[in-house]
C-alpha positions in Angstrom: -15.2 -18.9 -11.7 -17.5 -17.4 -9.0 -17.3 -20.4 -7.0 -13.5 -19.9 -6.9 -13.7 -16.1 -5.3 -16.7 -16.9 -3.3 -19.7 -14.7 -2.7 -17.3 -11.8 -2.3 -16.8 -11.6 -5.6 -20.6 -12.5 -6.5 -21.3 -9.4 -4.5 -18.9 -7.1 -6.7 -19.8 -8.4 -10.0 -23.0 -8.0 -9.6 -23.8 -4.4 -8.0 -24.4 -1.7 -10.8 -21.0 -0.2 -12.6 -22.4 2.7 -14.0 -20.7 6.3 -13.8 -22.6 8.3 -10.9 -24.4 11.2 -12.6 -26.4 12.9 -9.6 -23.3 13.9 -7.7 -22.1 12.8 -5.1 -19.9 14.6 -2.3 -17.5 13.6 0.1 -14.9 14.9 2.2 -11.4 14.5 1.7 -8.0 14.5 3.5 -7.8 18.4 3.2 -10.9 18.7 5.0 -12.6 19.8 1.5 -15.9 19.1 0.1 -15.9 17.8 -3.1 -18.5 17.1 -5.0 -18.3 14.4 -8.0 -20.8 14.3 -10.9 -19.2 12.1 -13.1 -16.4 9.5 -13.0 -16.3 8.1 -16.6 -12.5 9.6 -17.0 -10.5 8.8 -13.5 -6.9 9.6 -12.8 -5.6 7.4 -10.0 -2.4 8.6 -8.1 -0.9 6.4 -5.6 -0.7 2.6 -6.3 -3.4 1.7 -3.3 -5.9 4.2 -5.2 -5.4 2.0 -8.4 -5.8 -0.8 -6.2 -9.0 -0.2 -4.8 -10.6 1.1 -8.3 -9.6 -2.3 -10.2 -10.6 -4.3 -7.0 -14.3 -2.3 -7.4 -14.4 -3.5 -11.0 -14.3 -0.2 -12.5 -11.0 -0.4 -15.0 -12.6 0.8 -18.1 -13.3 4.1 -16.0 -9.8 4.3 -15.5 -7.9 6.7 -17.8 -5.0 7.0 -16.5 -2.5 6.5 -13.7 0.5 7.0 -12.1 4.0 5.3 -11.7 3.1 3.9 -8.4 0.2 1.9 -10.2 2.0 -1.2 -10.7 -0.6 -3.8 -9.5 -2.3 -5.7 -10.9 0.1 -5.8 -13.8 -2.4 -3.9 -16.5 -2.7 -1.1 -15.1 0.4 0.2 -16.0 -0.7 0.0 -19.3 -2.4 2.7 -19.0 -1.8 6.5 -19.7 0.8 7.4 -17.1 0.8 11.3 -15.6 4.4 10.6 -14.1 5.5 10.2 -10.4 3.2 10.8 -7.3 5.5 13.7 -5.9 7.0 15.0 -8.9 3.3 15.9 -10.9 2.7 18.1 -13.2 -0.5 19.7 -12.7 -0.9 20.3 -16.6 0.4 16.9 -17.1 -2.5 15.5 -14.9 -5.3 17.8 -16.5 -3.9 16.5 -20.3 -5.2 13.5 -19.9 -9.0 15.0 -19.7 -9.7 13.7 -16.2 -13.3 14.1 -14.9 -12.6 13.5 -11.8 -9.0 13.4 -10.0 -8.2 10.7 -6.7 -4.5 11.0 -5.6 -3.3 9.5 -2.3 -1.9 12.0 0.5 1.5 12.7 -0.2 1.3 13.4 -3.4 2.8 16.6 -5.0 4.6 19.1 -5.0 2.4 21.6 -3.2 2.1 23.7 -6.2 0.6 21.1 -8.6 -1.7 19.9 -5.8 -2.7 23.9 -5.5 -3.3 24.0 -8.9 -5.4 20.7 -9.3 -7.5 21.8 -6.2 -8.7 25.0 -7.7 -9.4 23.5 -11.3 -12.9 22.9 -12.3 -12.1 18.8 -12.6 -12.7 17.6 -8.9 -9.7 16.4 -6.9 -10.1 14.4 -4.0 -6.7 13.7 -2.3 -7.2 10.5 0.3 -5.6 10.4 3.4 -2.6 7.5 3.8 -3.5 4.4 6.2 -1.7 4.3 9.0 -3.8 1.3 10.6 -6.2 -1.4 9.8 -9.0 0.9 10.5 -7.5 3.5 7.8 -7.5 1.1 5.4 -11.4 0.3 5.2 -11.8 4.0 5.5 -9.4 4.6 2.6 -11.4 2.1 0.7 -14.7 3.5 1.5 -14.0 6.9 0.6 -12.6 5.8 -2.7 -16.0 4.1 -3.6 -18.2 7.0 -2.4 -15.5 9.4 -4.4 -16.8 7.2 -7.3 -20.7 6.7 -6.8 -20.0 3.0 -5.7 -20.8 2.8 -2.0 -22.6 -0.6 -2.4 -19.3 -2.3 -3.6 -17.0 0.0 -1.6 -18.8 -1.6 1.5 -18.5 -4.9 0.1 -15.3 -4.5 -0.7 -14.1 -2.8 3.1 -16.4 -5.4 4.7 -14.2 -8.4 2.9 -10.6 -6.8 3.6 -11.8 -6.1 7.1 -12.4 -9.6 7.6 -9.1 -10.5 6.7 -7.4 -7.6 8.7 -9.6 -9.3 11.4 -8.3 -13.1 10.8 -4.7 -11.4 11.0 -4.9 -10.1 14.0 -6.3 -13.6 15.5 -3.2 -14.8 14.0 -1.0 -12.4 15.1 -2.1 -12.7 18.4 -1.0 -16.2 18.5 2.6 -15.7 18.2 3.9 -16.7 21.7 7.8 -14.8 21.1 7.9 -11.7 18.7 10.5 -10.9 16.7 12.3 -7.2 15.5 13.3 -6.3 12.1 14.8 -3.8 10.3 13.5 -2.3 7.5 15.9 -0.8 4.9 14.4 1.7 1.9 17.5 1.4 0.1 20.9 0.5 0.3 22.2 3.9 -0.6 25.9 4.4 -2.7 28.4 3.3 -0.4 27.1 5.0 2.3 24.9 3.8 5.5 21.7 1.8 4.4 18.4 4.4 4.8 16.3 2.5 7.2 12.9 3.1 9.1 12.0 4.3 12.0 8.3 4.7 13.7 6.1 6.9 12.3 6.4 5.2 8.9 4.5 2.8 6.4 7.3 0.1 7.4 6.4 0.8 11.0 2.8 -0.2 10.3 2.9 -3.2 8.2 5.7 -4.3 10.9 3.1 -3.9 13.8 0.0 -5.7 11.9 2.6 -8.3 11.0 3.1 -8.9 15.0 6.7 -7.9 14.2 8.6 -5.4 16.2 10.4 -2.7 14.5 14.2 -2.8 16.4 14.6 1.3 15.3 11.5 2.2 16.5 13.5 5.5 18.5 13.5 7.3 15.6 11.0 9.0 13.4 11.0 8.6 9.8 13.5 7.1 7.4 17.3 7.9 8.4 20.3 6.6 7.4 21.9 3.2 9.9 23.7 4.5 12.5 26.1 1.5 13.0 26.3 1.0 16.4 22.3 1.2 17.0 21.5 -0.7 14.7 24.2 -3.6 16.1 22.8 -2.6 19.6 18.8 -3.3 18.9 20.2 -7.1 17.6 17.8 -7.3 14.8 16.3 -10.6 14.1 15.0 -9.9 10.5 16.1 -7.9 7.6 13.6 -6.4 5.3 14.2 -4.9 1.7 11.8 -3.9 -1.0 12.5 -6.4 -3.8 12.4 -3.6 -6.1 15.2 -1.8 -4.5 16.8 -5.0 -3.1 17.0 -5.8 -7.3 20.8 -7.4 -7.5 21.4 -7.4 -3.4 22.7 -10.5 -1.7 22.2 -11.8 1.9 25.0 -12.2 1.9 26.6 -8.6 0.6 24.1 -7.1 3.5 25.1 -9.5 6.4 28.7 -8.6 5.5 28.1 -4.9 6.4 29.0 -4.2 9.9 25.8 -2.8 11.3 24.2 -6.7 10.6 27.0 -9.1 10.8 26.6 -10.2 14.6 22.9 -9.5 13.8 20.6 -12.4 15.3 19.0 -11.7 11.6 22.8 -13.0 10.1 23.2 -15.9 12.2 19.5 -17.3 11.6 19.8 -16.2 7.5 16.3 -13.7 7.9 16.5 -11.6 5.2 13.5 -11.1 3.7 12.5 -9.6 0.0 8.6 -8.5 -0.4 7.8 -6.0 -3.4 7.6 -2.5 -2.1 4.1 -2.1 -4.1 2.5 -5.1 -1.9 3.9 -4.4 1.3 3.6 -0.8 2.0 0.6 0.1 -0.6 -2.2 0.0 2.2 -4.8 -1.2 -0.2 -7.0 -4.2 -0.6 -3.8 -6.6 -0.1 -2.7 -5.1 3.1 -3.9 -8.2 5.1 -2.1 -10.8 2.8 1.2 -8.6 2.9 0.8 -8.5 6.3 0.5 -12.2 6.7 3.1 -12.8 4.2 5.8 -10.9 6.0 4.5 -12.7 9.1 5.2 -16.1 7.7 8.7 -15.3 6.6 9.8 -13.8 10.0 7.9 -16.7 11.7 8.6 -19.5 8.9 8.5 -22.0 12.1 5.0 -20.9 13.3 1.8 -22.8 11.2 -0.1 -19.1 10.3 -2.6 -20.1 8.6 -3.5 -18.4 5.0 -5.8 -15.4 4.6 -9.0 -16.9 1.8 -8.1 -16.0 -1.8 -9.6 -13.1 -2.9 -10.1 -11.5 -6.7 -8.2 -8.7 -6.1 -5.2 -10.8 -4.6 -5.0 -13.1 -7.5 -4.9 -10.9 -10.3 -1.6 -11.8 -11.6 0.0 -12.0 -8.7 3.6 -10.3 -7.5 
């Protein structure tokens, strides 16, 4: 089985797992420093913080998560403290943490107030918003946790593959521009993305263009940009996309001229892979690459443990 996940994997199984006792501090996205004396109880908030932890080997510290934590599969067997922005800081501390990581983002502002001045240490991470924040994200994670070795084992590995991507990506001769729709809504405009947003990002290391990129932030399709930046792709989360044709989108006015239409782009990737920034990033990346490019040869990124771990 080592043979199959190559030394990478060697490397993580084989660096010491136990909890750090001497205490260990870092500094988080709120410019706090926290010190961490022992991780034997962790609460994970946001899906990539999950990510990372199971991709460091370190699931049996895990004791519980949130509903973002969908990958790999088992985690969500675990103890869940409820959504990302709607905690509850009681809820959180129930679960008899010793030691709290939550992604930026999370809240409300109260229950993050609350779990900052507990006594259980909280480190909130700060949200990639490039391939450089993502082996920072992953680093601080391990240090969090008293696992530098395999956090740099681990950051080293993704940033190889963030580095192959961009090789790859800067082989495509003629890019393309999607749009990116959050949701469909109720029989009102589809919410799509503008820059500024995790759609933006995994767009731009996927060497795809975003055609809304005059916007900030995700706003509802106003019809006659969205016909006027001719979008060659169309991109839903497969969760949200759940019972949505190509056909019932292409229909709507704001894509039926749509280069996207005519050509048949409209791609589904689950939102939890494509927009998590965690160990994946550079596989989602390549993924979304391959299905706006399905005529250019992109090579694939090397298999890695925390990639094949049920899969999506």
């Amino acid at each position: 089985m080592i043979s199959r996940f190559s030394a990478v994997a060697a490397a993580l199984l084989m660096l010491p797992g136990m909890p750090a006792l001497a205490g260990t501090t870092v500094t988080d996205a709120g410019g706090r420093a926290v010190t961490i004396s022992d991780t034997s109880r962790i609460v994970a908030v946001g899906g990539s913080i999950a990510e990372i932890l199971y991709a460091l080997g370190l699931e049996d510290r895990v004791a519980a998560v949130d509903l973002t934590s969908v990958y790999p599969p088992r985690a969500q067997s675990k103890p869940s403290v409820g959504y990302m922005r709607t905690l509850s800081a009681e809820g959180v501390l129930s679960v008899n943490p010793s030691v709290i990581i939550a992604i930026e983002g999370s809240g409300p502002k109260e229950a993050i107030d609350v779990l900052e001045a507990a006594s259980v240490p909280f480190v909130l991470v700060p949200e990639a918003h490039d391939a450089t924040g993502v082996a920072a994200k992953i680093r601080l994670v391990a240090d969090a946790v008293g696992e530098h070795d395999k956090g740099e084992v681990l950051a080293a590995a993704v940033e190889e593959d963030l580095a192959t991507l961009a090789t790859m990506r800067d082989g495509i001769a003629e890019r393309r521009q999607a749009v990116f729709v959050l949701s469909m809504g109720s029989g009102g405009a589809p919410m799509v993305a503008g820059s500024g947003t995790l759609a933006d990002t995994i767009f731009a290391l996927a060497g795809v263009d975003n055609a809304l990129s005059g916007f900030t932030g995700y706003k509802p399709a106003n019809e006659e940009a969205v016909m006027a930046s001719e979008p060659d792709a169309i991109v839903l989360m497969a969760e949200r996309g759940h019972g949505t044709s190509a056909e019932a989108v292409f229909a709507m006015p704001a894509f039926a001229e749509s280069p996207a239409a005519k050509e048949g782009r409209f791609i589904l990737l689950p939102g939890s892979y494509l927009l998590s920034f965690g160990p994946r990033t550079a596989h989602a990346a390549r993924d979304l690459a391959a299905a706006v490019y399905p005529e250019v040869a992109l090579p694939a990124l090397p298999a890695r443990p925390w990639t094949e771990d049920g899969g999506e």
